[in-house]
C-alpha positions as CSV (number, residue, x, y, z in Angstrom):
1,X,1.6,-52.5,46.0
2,X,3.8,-50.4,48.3
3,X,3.1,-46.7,47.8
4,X,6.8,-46.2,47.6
5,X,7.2,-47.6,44.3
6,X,5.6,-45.0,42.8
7,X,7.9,-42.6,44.0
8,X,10.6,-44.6,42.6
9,X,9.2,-45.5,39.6
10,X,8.5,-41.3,38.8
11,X,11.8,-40.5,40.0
12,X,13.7,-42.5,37.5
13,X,11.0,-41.9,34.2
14,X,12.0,-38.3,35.3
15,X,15.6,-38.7,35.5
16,X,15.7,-41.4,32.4
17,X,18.6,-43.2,34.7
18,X,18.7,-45.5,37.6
19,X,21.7,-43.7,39.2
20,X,20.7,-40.2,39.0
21,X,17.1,-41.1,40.1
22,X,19.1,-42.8,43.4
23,X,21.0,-39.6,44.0
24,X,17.7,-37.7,43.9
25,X,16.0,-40.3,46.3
26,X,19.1,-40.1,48.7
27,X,19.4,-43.5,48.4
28,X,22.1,-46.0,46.6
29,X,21.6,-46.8,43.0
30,X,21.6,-51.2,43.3
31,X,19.0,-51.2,45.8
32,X,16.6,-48.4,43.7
33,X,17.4,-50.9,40.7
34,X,16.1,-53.9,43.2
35,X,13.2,-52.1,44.0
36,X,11.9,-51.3,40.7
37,X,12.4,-55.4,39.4
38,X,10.4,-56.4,42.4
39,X,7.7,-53.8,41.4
40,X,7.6,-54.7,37.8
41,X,7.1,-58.2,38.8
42,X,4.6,-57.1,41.0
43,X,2.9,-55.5,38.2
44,X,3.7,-58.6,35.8
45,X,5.5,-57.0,33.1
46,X,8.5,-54.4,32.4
47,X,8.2,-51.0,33.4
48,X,11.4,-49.4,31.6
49,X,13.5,-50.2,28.9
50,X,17.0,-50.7,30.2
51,X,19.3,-48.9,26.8
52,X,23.3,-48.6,27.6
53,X,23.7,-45.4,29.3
54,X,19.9,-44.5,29.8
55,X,16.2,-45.8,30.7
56,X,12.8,-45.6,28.6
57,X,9.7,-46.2,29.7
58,X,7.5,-49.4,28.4
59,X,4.1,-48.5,26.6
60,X,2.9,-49.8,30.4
61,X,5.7,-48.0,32.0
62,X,4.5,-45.0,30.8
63,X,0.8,-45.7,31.6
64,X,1.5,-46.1,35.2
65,X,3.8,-43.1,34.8
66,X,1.0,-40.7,34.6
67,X,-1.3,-42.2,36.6
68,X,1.3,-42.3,39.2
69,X,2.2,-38.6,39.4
70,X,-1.6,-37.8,39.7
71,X,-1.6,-40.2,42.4
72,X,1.4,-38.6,43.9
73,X,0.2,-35.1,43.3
74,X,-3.2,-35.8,44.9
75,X,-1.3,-37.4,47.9
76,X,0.7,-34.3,48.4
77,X,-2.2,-31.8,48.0
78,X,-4.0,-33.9,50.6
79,X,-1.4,-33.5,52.9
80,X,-1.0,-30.3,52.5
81,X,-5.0,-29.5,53.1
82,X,-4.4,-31.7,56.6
83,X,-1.5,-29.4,57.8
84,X,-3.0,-26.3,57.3
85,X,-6.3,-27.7,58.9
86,X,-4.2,-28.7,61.6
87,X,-2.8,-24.9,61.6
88,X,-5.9,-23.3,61.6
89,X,-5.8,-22.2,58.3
90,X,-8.5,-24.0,56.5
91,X,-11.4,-25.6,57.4
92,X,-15.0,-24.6,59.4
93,X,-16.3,-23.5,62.4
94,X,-20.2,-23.9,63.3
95,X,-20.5,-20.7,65.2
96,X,-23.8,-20.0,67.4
97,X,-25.8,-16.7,68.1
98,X,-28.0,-15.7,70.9
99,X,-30.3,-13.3,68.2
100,X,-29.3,-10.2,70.8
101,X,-25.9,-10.1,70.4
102,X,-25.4,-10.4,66.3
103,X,-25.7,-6.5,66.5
104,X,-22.8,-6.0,69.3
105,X,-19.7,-4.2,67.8
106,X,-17.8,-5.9,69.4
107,X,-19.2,-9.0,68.4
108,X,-19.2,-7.5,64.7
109,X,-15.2,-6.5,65.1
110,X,-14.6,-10.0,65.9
111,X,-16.1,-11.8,63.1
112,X,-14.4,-9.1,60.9
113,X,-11.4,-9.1,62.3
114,X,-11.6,-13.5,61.9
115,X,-12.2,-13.5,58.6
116,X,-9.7,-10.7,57.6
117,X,-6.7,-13.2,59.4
118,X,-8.2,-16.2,58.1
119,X,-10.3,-16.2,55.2
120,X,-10.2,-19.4,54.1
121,X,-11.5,-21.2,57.3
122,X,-15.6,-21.4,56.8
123,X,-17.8,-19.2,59.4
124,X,-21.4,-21.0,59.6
125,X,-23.6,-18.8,61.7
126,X,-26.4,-20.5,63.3
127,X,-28.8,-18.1,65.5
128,X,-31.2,-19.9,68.1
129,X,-32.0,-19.5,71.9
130,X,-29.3,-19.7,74.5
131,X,-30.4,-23.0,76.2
132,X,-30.6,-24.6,72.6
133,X,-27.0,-23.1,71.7
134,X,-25.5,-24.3,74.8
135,X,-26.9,-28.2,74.2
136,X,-25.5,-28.1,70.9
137,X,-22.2,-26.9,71.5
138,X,-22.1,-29.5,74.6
139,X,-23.6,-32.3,72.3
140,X,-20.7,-31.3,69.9
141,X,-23.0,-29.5,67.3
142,X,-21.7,-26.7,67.6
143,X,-17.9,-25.8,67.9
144,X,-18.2,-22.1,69.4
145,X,-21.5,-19.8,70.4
146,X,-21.7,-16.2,71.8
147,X,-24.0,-15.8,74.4
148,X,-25.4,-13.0,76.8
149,X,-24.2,-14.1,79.8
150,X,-26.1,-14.8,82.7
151,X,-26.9,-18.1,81.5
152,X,-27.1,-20.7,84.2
153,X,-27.0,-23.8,82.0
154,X,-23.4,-22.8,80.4
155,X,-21.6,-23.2,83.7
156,X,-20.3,-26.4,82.3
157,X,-18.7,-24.3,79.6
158,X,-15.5,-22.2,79.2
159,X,-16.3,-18.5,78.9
160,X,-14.3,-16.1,77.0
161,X,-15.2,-12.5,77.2
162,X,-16.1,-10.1,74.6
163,X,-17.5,-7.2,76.7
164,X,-19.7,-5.8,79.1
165,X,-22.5,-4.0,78.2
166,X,-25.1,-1.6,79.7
167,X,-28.8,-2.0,79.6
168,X,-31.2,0.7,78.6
169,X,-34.7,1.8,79.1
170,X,-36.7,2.3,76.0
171,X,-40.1,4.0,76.0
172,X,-42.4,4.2,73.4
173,X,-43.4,7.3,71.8
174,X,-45.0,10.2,74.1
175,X,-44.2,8.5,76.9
176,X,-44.5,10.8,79.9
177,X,-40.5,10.4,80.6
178,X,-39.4,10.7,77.4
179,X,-37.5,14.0,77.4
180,X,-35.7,12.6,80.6
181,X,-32.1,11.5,81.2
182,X,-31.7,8.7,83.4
183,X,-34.7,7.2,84.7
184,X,-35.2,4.9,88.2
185,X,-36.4,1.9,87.7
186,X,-38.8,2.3,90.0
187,X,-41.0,4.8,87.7
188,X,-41.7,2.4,85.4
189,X,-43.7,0.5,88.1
190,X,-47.3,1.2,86.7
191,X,-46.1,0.5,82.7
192,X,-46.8,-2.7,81.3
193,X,-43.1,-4.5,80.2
194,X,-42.7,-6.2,77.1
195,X,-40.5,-9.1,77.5
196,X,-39.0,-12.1,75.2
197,X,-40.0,-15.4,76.5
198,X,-38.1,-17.0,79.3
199,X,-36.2,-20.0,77.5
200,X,-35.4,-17.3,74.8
201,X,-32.7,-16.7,77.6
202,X,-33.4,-17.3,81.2
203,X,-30.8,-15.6,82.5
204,X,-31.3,-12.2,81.3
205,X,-35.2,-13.1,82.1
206,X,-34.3,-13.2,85.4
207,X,-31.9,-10.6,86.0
208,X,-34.4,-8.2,84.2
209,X,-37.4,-9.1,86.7
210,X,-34.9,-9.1,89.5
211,X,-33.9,-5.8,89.3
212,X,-37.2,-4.7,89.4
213,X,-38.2,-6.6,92.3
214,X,-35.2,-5.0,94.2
215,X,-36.8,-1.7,93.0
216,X,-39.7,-2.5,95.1
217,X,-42.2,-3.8,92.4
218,X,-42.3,-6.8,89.8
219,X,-42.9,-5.8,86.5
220,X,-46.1,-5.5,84.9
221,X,-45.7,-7.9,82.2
222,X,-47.1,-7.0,78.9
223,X,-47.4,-9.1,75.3
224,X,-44.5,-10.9,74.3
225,X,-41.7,-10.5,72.0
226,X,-40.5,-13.2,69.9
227,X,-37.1,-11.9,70.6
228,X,-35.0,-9.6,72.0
229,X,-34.2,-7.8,68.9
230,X,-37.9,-7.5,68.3
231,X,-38.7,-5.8,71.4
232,X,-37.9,-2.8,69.9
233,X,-40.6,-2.7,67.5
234,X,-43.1,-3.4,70.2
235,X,-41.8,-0.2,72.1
236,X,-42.8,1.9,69.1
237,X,-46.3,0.1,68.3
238,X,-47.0,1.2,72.0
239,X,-47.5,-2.2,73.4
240,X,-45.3,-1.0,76.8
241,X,-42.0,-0.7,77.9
242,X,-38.8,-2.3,77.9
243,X,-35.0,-3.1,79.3
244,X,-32.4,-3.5,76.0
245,X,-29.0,-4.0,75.7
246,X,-27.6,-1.0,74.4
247,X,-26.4,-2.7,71.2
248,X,-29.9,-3.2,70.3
249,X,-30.2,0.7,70.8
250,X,-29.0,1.1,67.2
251,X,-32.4,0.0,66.1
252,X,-34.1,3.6,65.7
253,X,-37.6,3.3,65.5
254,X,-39.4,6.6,65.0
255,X,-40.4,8.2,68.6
256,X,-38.5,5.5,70.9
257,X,-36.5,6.8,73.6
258,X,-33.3,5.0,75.2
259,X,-32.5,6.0,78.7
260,X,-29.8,4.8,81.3
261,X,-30.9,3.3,84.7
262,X,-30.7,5.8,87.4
263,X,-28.6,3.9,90.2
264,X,-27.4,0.3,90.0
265,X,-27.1,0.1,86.4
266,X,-28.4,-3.4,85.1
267,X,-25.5,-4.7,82.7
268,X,-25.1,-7.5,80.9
269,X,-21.8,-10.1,79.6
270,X,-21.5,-10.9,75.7
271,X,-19.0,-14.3,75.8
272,X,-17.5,-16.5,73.4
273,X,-18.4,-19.9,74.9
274,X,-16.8,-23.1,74.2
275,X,-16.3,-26.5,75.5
276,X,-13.8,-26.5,78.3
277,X,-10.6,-27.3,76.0
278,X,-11.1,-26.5,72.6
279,X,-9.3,-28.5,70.0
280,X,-9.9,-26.7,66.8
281,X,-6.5,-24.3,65.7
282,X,-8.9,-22.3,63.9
283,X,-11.3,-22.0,67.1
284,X,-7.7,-21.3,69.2
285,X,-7.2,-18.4,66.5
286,X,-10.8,-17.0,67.2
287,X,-10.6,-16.8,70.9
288,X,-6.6,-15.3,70.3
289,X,-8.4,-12.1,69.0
290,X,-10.7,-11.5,71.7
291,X,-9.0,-8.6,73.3
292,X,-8.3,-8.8,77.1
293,X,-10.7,-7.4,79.6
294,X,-8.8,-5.2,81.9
């Protein structure tokens, strides 16, 4: 059956006559009465009822009737759902986390600012370590991830910035340089550092224990944090010192200090990765709100 016999078949049950249903179709009324012998043949028995100046639909004629403007109406609903999918207006996006960035305001004005424009695409958050992130959104299971940038293993990926931000010093309560300002690096030689574990994310790892070394000394390294956010906590229970993105900052645990880096400030890159050219509408959309760095 030739989906176009449907439409024919609805247009003139609508218009109870074969030349009004042609003038609707845009087509001329013998060949619409042509096409709607050959389907009824097709179907084996007469659709319509052929009176002197009108048409009535058989008892079968009217059976296929209603199914076919269900059929229709599905069809045209369906189409619909694939253009605005193809506009970006529907549909999902499997976003990744690094856990250290979900509390970035930036990061948070982004998601807000997504789902405000577009509501009705899906966001499905999925939090897990950088390396992991970057293999799934290279493997294809993911379709977007925020990272803390440096991250060696996402060279192979196209970056899109969502800011720059500093690091901090946190010390634990009673801490000796507590009441101070900005604090060298340097002065922290002697204090055990609580760090997350390197495939967490090597890259901020590295540039952590870098910067110490180029104070002079590598860092005295401590327990473990399961992650970065969780550092935090470790500062107050007294279990060392630590280097934070200032996001994480906004954690206020009772007696832990946040201090700048006296010279060379250690920063770090928050970035909406993706593969190198993103399909998606919807994933266009997100990276089109990502306000320019200057």
């Amino acid at each position: 059956m030739e989906f176009r016999y449907l439409r024919y078949l609805v247009a003139v049950a609508d218009k109870q006559s074969f030349t009004r249903a042609a003038e609707a179709l845009g087509m001329a009324q013998p060949p619409l009465s042509q096409q709607i012998r050959k389907f009824e043949q097709e179907v084996g028995t007469p659709l319509f009822h052929r009176l002197t100046r009108s048409v009535e639909l058989t008892e079968a004629g009217l059976s296929l009737y209603q199914d076919a403007k269900g059929i229709l109406a599905q069809t045209e609903q369906a189409m619909q759902k694939a253009r605005r999918i193809a506009r970006g207006q529907l549909g999902s996006l499997r976003l990744g986390f690094a856990g250290s960035t979900v509390l970035h305001p930036s990061v948070l004005q982004l998601i807000h600012d997504f789902r405000q424009a577009w509501p009705e695409v899906s966001l499905h958050p999925i939090e897990n370590s950088m390396p992991n992130l970057v293999r799934d959104l290279v493997s294809e299971e993911l379709d977007a991830a925020i990272l803390r940038l440096p991250c060696s293993s996402s060279s192979a990926l196209a970056h899109h910035l969502i800011d720059e931000e500093e690091m901090l010093i946190a010390l634990p309560p009673h801490h000796p340089l507590a009441g101070s300002g900005a604090i060298p690096i340097e002065a922290l030689a002697q204090d055990p550092f609580i760090l997350f574990p390197r495939e967490i994310g090597p890259g901020l790892h590295d540039a952590i224990t870098q910067r110490c070394q180029r104070a002079g000394f590598s860092p005295r390294l401590g327990s473990q944090s399961p992650q970065v956010i969780s550092t935090v906590g470790m500062v107050q229970a007294g279990f060392g010192v630590a280097i934070i993105p200032r996001s994480v900052s906004e954690l206020h645990p009772h007696g832990v200090s946040y201090h700048p880096i006296a010279t060379e400030p250690l920063t770090t890159r928050i970035s909406l990765a993706t593969r190198r050219h993103p399909r998606q509408k919807s994933l266009q959309h997100l990276i089109g709100l990502i306000p320019r760095q200057p």
